[in-house]
Every structure is written in structure tokens, then in C-alpha cells.
C-alpha positions as CSV (number, residue, x, y, z in Angstrom):
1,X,-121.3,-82.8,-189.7
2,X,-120.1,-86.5,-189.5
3,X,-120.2,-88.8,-192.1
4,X,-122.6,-91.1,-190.9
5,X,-124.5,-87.4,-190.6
6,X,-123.5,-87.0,-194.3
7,X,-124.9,-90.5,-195.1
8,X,-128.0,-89.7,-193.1
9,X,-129.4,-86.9,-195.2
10,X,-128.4,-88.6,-198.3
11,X,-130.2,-91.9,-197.9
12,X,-133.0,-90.0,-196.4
13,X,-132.8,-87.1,-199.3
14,X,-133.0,-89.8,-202.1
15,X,-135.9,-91.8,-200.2
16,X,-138.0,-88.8,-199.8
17,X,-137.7,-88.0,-203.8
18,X,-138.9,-91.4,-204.7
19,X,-141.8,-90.6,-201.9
20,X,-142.9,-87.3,-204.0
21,X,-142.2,-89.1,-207.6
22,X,-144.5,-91.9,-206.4
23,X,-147.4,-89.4,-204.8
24,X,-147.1,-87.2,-208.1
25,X,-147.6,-90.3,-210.3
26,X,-150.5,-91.0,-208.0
27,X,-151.8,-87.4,-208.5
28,X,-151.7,-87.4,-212.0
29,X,-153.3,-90.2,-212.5
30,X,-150.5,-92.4,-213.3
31,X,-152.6,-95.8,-211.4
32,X,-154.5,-97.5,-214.2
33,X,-156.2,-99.5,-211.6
34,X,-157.0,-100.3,-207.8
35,X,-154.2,-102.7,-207.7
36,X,-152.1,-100.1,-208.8
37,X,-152.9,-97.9,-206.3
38,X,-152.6,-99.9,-204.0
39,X,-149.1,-100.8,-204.8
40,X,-148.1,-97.3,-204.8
41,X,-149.5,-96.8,-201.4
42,X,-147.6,-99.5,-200.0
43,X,-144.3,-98.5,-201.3
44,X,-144.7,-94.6,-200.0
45,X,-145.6,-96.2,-196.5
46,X,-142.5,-98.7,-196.8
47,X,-140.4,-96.0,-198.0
48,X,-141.4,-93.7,-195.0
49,X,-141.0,-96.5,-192.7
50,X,-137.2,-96.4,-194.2
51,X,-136.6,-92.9,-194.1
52,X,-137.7,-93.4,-190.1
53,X,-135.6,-96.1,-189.4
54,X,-132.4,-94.0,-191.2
55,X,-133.1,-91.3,-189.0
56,X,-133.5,-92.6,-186.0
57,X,-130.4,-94.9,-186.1
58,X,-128.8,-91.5,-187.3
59,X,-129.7,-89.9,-184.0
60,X,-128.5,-93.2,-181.8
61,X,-124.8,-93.2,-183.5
62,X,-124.9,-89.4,-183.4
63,X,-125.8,-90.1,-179.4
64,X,-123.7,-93.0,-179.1
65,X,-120.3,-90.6,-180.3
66,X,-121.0,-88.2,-178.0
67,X,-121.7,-90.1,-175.2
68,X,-118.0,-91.8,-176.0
69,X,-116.4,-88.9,-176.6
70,X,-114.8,-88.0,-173.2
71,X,-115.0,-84.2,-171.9
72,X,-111.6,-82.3,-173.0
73,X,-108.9,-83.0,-170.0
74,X,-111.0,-85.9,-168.4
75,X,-109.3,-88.8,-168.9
76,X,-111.0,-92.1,-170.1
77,X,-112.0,-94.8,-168.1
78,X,-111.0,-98.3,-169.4
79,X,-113.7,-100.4,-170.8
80,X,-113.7,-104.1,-169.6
């Protein structure tokens, strides 16, 4: 696993805790009010929209290194 792997699956690990801290408040009745609610909603949705974003850049640089990496014995073309 690379590091940017590594980094991955801990941005994404801590963002989906908050996610289930924020949906058990919400399920224990932790929102005094609409607005509260509310609030919580949006910060789940924003928080998935994050956990999204980390892995799908995750998957590009993952794609990205072994598209760059060339095959063992080939040699490597120079970039201009």
C-alpha cells in the first residue's frame, strides 16, 4: 500500500466516524430543533461529498503511478 493509499483510508476513516457520530446524535435525539437538524444534515452530506472527493483523487494518483511506472525491462521514453 502507498502512502497516498495510507493517507486515503485515514482521511476517509476519520470522515466516516464524524458521519456516524453526527447520524447517532441525530438518532438519539440530540437536534433540539429544525434548524438543528438541518445543520446536521448538511454537514453528513458535505462530509460524504469529502469522503468522495478523497477517494476518487485516491484512485486518479493510484492510476496516475501506475500508468508512469514503466513495464520492468522497457525503457522510458523521455517526456518533452
Amino acid at each position: 500500500m502507498t502512502e497516498a493509499q495510507q493517507f486515503a483510508e485515514a482521511v476517509c476513516a476519520k470522515i466516516r466516524k464524524d458521519m456516524n457520530d453526527y447520524c447517532d446524535d441525530m438518532a438519539n435525539g440530540g437536534c433540539r430543533s429544525f434548524e438543528e437538524y438541518k445543520e446536521l444534515c448538511g454537514r453528513i452530506r458535505g462530509l460524504a461529498m469529502a469522503e468522495d472527493y478523497v477517494k476518487a483523487l485516491a484512485k486518479k494518483v493510484e492510476t496516475d503511478d501506475d500508468q508512469s511506472d514503466p513495464a520492468p525491462g522497457a525503457k522510458s521514453a523521455a517526456r518533452y
